[in-house]
C-alpha positions in Angstrom: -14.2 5.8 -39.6 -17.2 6.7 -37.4 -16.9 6.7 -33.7 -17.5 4.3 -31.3 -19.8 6.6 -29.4 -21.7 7.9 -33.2 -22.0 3.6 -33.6 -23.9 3.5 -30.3 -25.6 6.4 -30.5 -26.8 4.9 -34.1 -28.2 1.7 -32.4 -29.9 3.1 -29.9 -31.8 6.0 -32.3 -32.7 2.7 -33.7 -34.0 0.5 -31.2 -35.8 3.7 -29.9 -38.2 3.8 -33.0 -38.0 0.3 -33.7 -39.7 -0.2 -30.0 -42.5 2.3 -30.5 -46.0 1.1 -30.5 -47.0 -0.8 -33.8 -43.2 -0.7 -34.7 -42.3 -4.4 -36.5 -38.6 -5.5 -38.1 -39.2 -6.6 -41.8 -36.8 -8.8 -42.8 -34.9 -8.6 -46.3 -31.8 -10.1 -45.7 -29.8 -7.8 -46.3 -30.4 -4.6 -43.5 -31.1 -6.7 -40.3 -29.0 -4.7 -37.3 -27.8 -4.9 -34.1 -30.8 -3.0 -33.0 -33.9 -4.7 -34.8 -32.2 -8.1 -33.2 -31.9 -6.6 -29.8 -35.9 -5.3 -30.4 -36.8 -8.7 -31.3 -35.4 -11.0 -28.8 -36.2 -8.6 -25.9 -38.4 -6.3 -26.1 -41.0 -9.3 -28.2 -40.9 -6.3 -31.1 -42.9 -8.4 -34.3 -40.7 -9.4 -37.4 -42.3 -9.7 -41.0 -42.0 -10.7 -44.2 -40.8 -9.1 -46.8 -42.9 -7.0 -49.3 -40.6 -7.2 -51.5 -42.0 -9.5 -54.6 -37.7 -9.6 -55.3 -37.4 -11.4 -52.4 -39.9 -13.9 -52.7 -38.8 -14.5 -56.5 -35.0 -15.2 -55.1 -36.6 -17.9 -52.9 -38.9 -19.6 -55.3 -35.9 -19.6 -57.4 -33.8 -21.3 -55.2 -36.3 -23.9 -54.4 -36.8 -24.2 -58.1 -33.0 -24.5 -58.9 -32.6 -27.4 -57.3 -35.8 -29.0 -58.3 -34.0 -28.9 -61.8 -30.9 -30.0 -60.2 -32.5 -33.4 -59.0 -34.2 -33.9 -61.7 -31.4 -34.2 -63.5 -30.3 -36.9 -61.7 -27.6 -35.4 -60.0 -25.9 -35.2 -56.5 -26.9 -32.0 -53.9 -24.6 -32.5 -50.7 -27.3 -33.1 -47.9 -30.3 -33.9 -50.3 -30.1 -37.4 -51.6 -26.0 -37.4 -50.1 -25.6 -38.4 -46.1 -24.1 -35.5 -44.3 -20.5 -34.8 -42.8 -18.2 -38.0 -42.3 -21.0 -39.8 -44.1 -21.7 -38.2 -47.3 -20.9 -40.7 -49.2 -24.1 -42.3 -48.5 -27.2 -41.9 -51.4 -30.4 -42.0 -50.8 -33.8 -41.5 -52.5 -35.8 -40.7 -49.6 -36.0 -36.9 -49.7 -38.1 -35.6 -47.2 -37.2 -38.3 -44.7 -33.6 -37.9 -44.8 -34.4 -34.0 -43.6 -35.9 -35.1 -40.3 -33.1 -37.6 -40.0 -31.0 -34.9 -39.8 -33.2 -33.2 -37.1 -33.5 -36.5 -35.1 -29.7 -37.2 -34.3 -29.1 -33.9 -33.3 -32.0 -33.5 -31.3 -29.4 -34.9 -28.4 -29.0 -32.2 -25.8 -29.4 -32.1 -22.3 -32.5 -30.7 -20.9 -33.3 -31.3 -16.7 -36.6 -32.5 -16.0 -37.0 -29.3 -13.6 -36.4 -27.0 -16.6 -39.6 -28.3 -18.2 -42.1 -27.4 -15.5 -44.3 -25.0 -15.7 -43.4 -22.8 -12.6 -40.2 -23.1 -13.2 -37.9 -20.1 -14.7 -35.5 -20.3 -17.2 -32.9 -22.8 -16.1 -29.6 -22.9 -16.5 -29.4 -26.1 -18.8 -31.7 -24.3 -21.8 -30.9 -21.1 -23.9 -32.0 -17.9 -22.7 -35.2 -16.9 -24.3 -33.9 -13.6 -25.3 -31.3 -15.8 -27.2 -33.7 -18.3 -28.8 -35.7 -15.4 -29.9 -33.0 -14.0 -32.2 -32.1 -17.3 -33.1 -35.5 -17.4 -35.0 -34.8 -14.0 -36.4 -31.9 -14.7 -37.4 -32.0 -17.7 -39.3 -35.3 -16.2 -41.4 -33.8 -13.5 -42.3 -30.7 -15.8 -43.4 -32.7 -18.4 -45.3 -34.8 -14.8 -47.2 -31.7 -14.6 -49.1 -32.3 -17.4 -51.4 -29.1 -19.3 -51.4 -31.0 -22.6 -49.3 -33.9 -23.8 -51.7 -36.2 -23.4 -48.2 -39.6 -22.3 -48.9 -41.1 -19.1 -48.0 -43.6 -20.9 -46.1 -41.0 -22.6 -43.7 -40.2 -18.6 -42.9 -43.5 -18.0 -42.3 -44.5 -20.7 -40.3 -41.1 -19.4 -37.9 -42.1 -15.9 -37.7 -45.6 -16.7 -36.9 -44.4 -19.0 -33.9 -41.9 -16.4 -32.7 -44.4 -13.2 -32.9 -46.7 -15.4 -30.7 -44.3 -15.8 -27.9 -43.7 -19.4 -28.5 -40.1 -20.1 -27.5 -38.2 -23.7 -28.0 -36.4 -24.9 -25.1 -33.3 -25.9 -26.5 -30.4 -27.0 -24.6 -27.4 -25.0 -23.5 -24.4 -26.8 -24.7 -24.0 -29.2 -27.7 -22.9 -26.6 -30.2 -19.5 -26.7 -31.7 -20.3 -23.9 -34.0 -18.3 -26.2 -36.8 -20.9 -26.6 -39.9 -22.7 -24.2 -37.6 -24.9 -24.9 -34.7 -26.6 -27.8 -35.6 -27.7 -29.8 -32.6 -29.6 -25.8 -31.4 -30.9 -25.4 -34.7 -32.4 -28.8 -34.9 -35.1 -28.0 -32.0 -36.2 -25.3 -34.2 -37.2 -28.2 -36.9 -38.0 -30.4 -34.2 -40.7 -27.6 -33.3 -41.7 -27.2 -37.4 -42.5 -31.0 -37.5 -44.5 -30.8 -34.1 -42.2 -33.3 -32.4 -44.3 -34.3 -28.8 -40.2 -34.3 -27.5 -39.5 -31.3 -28.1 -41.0 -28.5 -25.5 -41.9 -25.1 -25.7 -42.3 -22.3 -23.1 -45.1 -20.1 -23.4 -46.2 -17.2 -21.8 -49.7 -16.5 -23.1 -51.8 -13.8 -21.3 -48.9 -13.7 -18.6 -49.8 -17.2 -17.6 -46.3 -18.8 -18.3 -46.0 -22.5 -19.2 -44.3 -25.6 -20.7 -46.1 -27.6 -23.6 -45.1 -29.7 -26.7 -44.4 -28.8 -30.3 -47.2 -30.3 -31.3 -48.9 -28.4 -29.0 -47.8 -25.4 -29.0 -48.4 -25.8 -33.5 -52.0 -27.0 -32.9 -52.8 -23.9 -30.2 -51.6 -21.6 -33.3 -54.1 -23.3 -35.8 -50.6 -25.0 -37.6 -50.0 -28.4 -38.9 -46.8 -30.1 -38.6 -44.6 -29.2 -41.6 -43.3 -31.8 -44.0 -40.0 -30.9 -44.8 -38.9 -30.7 -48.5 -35.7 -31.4 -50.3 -32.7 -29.4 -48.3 -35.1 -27.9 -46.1 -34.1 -29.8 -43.2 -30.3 -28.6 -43.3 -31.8 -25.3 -44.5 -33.2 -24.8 -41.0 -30.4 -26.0 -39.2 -27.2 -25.2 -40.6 -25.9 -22.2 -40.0 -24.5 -19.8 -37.3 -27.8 -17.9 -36.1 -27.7 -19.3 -32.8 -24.3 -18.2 -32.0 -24.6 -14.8 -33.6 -27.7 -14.3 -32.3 -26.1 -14.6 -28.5 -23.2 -12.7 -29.8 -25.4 -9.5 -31.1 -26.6 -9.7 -27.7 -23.5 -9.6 -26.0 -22.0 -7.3 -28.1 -24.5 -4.8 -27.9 -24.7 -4.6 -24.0 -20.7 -4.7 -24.2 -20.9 -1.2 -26.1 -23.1 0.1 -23.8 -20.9 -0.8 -20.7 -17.9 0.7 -22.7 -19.5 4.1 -22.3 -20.6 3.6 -19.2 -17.0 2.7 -18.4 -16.2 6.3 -19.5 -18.7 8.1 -17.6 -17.4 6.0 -14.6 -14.0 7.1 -15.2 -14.7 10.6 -15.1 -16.9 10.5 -11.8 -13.6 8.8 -10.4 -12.1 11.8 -11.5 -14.2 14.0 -9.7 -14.0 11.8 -6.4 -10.0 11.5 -6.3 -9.9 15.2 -6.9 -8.2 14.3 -10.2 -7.1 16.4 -13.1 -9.2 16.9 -16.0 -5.7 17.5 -18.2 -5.3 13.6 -18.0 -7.6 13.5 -21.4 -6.2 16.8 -22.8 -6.6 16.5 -26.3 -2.4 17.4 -26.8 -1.6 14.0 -25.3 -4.1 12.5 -27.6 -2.4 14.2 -30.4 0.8 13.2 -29.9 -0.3 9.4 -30.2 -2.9 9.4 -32.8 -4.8 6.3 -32.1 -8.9 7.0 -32.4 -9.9 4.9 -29.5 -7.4 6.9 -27.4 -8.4 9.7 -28.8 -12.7 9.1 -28.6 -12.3 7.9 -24.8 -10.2 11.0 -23.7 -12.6 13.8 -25.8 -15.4 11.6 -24.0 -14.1 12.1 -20.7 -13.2 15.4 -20.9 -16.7 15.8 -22.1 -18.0 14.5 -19.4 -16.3 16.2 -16.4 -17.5 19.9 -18.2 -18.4 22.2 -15.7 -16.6 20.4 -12.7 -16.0 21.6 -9.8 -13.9 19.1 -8.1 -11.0 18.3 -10.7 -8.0 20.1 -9.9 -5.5 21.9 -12.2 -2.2 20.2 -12.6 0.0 21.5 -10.3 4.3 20.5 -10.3 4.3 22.7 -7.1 2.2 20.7 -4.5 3.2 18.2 -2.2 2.8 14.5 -3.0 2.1 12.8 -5.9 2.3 15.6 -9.2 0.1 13.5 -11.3 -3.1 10.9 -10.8 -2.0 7.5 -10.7 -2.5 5.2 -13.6 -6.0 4.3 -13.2 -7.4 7.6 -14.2 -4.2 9.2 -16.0 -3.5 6.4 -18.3 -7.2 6.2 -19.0 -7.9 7.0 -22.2 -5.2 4.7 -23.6 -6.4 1.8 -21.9 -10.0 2.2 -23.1 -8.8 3.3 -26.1 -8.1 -0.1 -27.8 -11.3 -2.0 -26.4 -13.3 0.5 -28.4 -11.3 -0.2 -31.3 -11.6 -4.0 -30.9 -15.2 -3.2 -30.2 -15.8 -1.5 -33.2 -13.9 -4.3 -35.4 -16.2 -7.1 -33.8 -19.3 -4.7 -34.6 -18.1 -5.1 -38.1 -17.9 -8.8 -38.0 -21.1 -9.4 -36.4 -23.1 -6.9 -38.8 -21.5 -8.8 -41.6 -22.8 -12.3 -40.1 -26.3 -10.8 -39.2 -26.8 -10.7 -43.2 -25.2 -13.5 -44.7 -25.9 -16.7 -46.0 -24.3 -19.5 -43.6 -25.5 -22.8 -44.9 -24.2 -25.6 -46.9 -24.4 -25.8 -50.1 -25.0 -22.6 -51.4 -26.8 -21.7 -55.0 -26.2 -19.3 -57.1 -29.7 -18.8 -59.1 -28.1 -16.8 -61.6 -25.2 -19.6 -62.7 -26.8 -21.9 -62.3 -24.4 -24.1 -60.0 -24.2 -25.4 -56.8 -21.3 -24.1 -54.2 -20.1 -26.8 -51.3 -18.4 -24.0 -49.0 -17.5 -23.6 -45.3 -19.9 -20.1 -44.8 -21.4 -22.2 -41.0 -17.6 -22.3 -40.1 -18.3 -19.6 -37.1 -14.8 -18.4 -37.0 -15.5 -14.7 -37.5 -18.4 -14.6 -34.5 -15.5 -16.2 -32.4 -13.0 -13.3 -33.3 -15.7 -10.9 -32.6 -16.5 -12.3 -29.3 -12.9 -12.9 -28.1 -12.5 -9.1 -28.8 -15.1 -8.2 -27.3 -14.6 -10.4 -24.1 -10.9 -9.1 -23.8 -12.2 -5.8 -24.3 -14.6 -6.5 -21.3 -11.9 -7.8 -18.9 -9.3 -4.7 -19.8 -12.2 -2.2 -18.9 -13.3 -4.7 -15.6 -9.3 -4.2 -14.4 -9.9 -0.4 -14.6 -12.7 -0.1 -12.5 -11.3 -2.3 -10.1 -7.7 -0.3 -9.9 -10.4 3.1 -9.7 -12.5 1.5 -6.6 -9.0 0.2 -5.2 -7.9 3.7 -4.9 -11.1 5.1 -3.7 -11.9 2.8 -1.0 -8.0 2.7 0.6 -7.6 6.2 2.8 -4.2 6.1 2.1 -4.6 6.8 -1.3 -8.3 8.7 -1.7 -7.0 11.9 -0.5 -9.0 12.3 2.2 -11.7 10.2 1.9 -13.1 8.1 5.2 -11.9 4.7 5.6 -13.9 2.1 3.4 -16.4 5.8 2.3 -17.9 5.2 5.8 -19.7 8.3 6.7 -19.7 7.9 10.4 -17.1 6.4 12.4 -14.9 4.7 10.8 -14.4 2.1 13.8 -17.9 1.5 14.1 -19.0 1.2 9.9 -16.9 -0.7 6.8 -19.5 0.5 4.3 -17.4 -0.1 1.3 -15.5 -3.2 2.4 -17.7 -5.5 0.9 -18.0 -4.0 -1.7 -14.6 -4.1 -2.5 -14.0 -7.4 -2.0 -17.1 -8.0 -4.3 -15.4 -6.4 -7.1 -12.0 -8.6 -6.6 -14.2 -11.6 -6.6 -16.2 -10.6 -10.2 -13.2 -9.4 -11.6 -11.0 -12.5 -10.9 -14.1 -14.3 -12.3 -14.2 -12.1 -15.4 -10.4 -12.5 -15.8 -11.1 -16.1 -16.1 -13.4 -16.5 -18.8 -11.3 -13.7 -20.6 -9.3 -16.6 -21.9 -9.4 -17.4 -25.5 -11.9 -20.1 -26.2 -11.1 -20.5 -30.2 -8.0 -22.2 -28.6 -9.4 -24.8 -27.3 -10.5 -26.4 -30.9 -11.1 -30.7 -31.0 -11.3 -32.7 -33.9 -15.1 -33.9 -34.1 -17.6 -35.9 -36.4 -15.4 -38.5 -37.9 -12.5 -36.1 -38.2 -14.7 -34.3 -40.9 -14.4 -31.2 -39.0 -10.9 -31.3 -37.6 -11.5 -27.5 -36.9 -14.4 -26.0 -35.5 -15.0 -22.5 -34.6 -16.4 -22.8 -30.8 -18.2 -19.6 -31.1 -21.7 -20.3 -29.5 -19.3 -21.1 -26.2 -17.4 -17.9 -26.7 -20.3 -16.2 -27.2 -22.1 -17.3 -23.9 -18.9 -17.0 -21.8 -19.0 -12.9 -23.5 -22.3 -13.1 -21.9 -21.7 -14.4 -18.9 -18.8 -11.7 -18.8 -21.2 -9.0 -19.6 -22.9 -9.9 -16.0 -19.7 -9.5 -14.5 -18.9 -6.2 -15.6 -22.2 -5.3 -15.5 -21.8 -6.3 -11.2 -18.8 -4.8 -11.5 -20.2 -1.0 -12.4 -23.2 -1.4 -10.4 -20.9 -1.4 -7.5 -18.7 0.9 -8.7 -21.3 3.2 -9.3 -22.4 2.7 -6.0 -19.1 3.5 -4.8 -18.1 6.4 -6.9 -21.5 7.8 -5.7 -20.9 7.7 -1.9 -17.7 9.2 -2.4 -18.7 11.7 -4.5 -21.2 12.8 -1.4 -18.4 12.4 1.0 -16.2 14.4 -1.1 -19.3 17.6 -1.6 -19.4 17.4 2.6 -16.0 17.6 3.1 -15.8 20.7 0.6 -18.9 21.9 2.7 -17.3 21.5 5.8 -14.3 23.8 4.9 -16.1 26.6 3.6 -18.2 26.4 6.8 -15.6 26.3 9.1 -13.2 28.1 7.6 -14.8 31.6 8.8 -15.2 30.5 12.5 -11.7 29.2 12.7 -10.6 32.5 11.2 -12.2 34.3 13.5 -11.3 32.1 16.5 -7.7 32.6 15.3 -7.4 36.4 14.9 -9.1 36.6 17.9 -6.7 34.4 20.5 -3.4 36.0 18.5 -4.4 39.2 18.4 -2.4 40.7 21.2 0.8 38.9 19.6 0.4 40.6 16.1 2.4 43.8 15.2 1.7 46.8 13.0 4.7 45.1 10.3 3.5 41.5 8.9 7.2 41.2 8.3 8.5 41.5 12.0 9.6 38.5 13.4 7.1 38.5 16.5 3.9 38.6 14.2 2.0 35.2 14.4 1.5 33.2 10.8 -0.5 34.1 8.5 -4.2 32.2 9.2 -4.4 30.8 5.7 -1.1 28.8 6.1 -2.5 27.8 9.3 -6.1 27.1 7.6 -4.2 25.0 4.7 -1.5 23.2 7.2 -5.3 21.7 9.4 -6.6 20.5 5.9 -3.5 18.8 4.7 -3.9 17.0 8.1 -7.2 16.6 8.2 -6.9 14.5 4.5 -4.1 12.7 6.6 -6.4 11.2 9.4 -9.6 10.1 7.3 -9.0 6.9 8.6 -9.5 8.0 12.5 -13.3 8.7 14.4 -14.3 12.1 14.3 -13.3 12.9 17.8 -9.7 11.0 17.1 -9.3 13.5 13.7 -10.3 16.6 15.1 -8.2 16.3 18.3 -5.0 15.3 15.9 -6.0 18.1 13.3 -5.9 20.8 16.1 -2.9 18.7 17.9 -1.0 19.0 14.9 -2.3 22.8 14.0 -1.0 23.8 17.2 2.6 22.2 16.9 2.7 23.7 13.3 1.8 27.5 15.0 4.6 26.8 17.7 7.4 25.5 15.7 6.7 28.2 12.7 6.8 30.4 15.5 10.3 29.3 17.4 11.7 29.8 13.7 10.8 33.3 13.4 11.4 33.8 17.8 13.6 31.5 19.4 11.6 32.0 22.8 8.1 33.3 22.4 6.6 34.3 25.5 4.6 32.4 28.1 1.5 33.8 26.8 2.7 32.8 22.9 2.3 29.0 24.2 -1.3 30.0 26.3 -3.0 31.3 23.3 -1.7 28.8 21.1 -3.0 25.7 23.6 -6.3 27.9 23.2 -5.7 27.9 19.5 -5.8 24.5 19.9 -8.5 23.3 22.4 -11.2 26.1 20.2 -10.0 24.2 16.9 -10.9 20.8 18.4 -14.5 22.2 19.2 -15.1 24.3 16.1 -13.9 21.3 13.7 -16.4 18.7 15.9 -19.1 20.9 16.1 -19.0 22.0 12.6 -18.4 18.7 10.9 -21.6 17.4 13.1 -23.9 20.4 12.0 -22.4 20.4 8.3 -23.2 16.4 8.6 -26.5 16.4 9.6 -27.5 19.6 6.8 -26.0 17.1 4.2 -28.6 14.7 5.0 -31.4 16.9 4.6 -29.8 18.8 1.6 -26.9 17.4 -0.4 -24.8 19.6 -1.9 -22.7 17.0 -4.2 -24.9 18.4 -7.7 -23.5 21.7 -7.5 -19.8 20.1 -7.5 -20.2 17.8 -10.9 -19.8 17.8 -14.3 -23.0 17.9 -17.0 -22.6 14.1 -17.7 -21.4 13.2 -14.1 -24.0 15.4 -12.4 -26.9 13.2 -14.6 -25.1 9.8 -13.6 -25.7 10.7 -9.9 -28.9 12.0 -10.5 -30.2 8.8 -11.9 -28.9 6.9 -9.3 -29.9 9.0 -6.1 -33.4 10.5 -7.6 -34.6 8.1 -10.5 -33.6 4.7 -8.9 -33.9 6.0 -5.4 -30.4 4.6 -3.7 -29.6 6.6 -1.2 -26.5 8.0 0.4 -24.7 5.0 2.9 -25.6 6.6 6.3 -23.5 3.8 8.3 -24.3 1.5 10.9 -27.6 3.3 11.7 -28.8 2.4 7.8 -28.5 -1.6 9.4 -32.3 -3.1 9.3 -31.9 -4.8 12.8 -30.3 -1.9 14.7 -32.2 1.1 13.0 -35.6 0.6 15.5 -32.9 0.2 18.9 -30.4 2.8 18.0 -33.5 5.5 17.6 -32.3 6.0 13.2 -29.1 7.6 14.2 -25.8 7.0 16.0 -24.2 9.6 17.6 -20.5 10.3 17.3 -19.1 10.3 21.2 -18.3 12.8 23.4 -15.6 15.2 23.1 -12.1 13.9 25.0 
């Protein structure tokens, strides 16, 4: 079974060429993807007929199926028959009894406001991006030859849609039962040039709102009469709601991966271990999400610098909590679910969904359930599950980076001044609580929620254009939810490259400043109990402490670093000398007052270098390193300087505050 990564990688190879200059989508109904409809609807990429002569025969064939049908006198379901609850009407009225069907479902909402010209998109009226594929979709359906629709009803669609005439067609309505009818039904309402229904244009960047008719008589068009079954043809089936769900699903994928790459620069900022996704653990429990996210990962977070080796020996936790270590099997099963709606959707991109069906080659008429949405709504309630379990992740990852207590050294809230002075990530973090509780609640199963409609005729309806625009809007939410994240996971990564720069930069003046003050206390022996500690203990007791008080002002951390460096010297010492000298205790209250000005001075100078030349590249993996690369260089966000980076105090306080005096 391919990968989840080799599936995305596929689609976007795809989209790639497919959005090259003088690229189009021909239709055959039978190879449309996730990438042609993602070409189509949003990048305005032009769809075609087919060249096939096959495929044109199929539809004349159709159409001349159930010519023979009638004129046998007999009785087509939705032709000379009433529809739904009331098909046990007759009537001989052909062509009129297709726009009756358009006219009572032509009963949506639209606001007034949504129909002005200098208006965007509102919230009432399908996206356009949506409406787009809508069109694509239900041509490339109807090209199969199973709906007696002619060829020029196909062409007449695709020649509206590759002018950048777009339907306004309302929201909500759709049950997704004998498909989405009432959404469909401003599509025929736009083929019969309806003055009701509207249309937004955009014509030499001059956006705008005009009528069907209008819109058909500024394309040279007439209004189309519709034929026998062409009226359902048009309108019953499940392109609206697979149309928002290729959309969904397809930006869901990508924010799986980027979920990944996230993971691993969380890695790298909580000095994790990159033996979490060790492809042993994998091994042992054979699943191929599990397996995929942790050989991504690992992947990723090549050439680090800042993951640590697992280590049983240190102090404190021996392992990385469960937001990173149990990583790979909690992404794991999204990308499995992910991959089993990808199959559901591709299968629904090419099928015939309409009612009835005919089969050219038998001869025979099929009355079927193919509009019955069901399988877009398991695709989508996978994929929205799979959307909240990845949103819970990142918020557990930013919980831990954000909260000193558990960052291992990072500042309070990633400030990177004073702590007391700037909360830079505490909105943030709050921010993500607020999408994520949001995400959890649309994460709730929509298919459950199922009401007997239409006269009882359809006692069970599949729901899935609402589960696939709640996927949508949970695709915004996690989408919010990375941005920030990456925001986050970015700031600490620089925090994390100064700190690492601060060390090795102090580390040789302290040493120095250390041998220097002890050295009339050491002896020849290293083993004699008067001889002072060994400087790297020393060096490694100030960091543990200095990881400790990330939470304090710079003056407050580097006056309890070098308080607490100096009671770790004097007890250590008492253990080996039960009564060091007078002049012990003078050099070690040296010891500590030099400390206290090396660590300020040092952090200040390293500080202010940072700005001018980060360092946090050299410290990253090969995927990592490109993540904050495209962030910091291509998109321009910049490191989170504090309080000074404040619009209205940036002028008074001069671009800078300083960190205050020594005490």
């Amino acid at each position: 079974m391919a990968s989840h990564l080799s599936r995305l990688q596929e689609t976007w190879t795809l989209l790639d060429s497919l959005t090259q200059p003088l690229s189009h989508v021909a239709l055959d109904g039978e190879s449309l993807s996730v990438a042609a409809v993602v070409a189509v609807s949003r990048h305005s990429i032009k769809a075609s007929l087919p060249e096939s002569g096959q495929v044109l025969q199929r539809l004349q064939e159709s159409v001349d199926a159930l010519t023979a049908q009638l004129e046998r006198g007999e009785q087509v379901y939705g032709v000379n028959t009433g529809c739904g609850g009331n098909a046990n009407t007759r009537t001989r009225k052909l062509e009129i009894l297709q726009h009756s069907f358009f006219q009572h479902h032509q009963a949506g909402i639209i606001l007034k406001d949504a129909c002005l010209p200098d208006m965007n998109e509102g919230s009432q009226t399908l996206a356009p991006e949506a409406t787009r594929g809508t069109i694509l979709l239900r041509c490339n359906s109807l090209l199969r030859g199973h709906s007696a629709v002619r060829i020029e009803v196909i062409d007449i669609l695709l020649r509206i849609l590759n002018a950048g005439y777009v339907p306004l067609i309302p929201l909500r309505g759709s049950i997704s039962a004998s498909g989405d009818l009432s959404p469909l039904s401003y599509l025929g309402g736009l083929l019969e040039g309806n003055e009701d229904i509207f249309v937004h244009s955009n014509q030499d960047g001059q956006p705008k709102i005009l009528s069907a008719g209008d819109a058909l008589r500024n394309l040279g068009l007439e209004p189309l009469q519709m034929s026998a079954k062409e009226g359902l043809g048009v309108m019953n089936g499940t392109a609206v709601s697979t149309a928002v769900g290729t959309l969904a699903l397809h930006d869901s994928n990508n924010l799986a991966l980027l979920t990944q790459v996230l993971t691993a620069m969380a890695t790298e900022a909580l000095l994790g271990t990159v033996d979490n996704y060790h492809q042993f653990i994998s091994r042992c429990r054979p699943h191929p999400g599990q397996m995929e996210a942790a050989k991504n990962i690992r992947h990723f977070l090549h050439d680090s610098h800042l993951c640590q080796e697992t280590d049983v020996n240190k102090s404190g936790l021996v392992q990385d909590r469960y937001a990173l270590r149990t990583a790979p099997q909690w992404i794991g099963p999204q990308l499995e679910d992910l991959l089993s709606a990808g199959r559901q959707i591709d299968v629904e991109l090419n099928s015939t969904t309409d009612n009835p069906l005919i089969d050219v080659q038998e001869g025979r008429f099929h009355h079927g359930g193919n509009f019955q949405a069901a399988s877009v709504t398991s695709a989508m309630e996978k994929c929205r599950s799979a959307l909240v379990m990845l949103g819970r992740l990142l918020l557990g990852q930013c919980g831990e980076i954000t909260n000193p207590s558990l960052s291992k050294g990072l500042t309070a809230n990633l400030a990177f001044d004073d702590p007391s002075l700037s909360f830079a990530a505490k909105g943030l973090d709050v921010n993500m609580t607020a999408y994520f509780s949001e995400l959890a609640y649309l994460g709730h199963s929509v298919g459950s929620h199922v009401q007997s409609a239409e006269m009882n005729n359809q006692s069970v309806n599949s729901l899935a254009l609402i589960s696939a625009r709640y996927t949508g809007q949970s695709v915004q939410l996690l989408s919010m939810m990375c941005a920030v994240h990456l925001y986050i996971l970015c700031q600490a990564l620089d925090l994390r490259a100064l700190t690492i720069d601060f060390f090795l930069e102090t580390k040789p003046d302290a040493r120095e400043a250390y041998h220097r003050i002890f050295a009339n206390h050491q002896v020849a022996s290293p083993l004699s109990p008067s001889s002072i500690i060994d400087f790297d203990l020393v060096w490694t007791q100030a960091i543990s402490t200095w990881y400790e008080t990330s939470h304090m002002d710079l003056v407050d951390r580097c006056n309890q670093v070098s308080a607490s460096s100096f009671a770790y010297v004097v007890d250590t010492q008492m253990r080996r000398t039960p009564s060091p000298s007078p002049e012990f205790y003078h050099s070690a209250k040296q010891w500590k007052d030099k400390l206290l000005d090396v660590l300020f001075m040092r952090y200040n100078h390293t500080r202010k270098a940072f700005v001018q030349r980060p360092s946090t590249c050299s410290y990253l993996g090969v995927a990592t390193k490109e993540m904050y690369l495209f962030v910091r260089k291509d998109l321009g966000v910049p490191l989170h300087q504090g309080i000074q980076d404040h619009p209205p105090l940036a002028e008074s306080m001069g671009g800078a505050v300083q960190s205050p005096a020594l005490r």
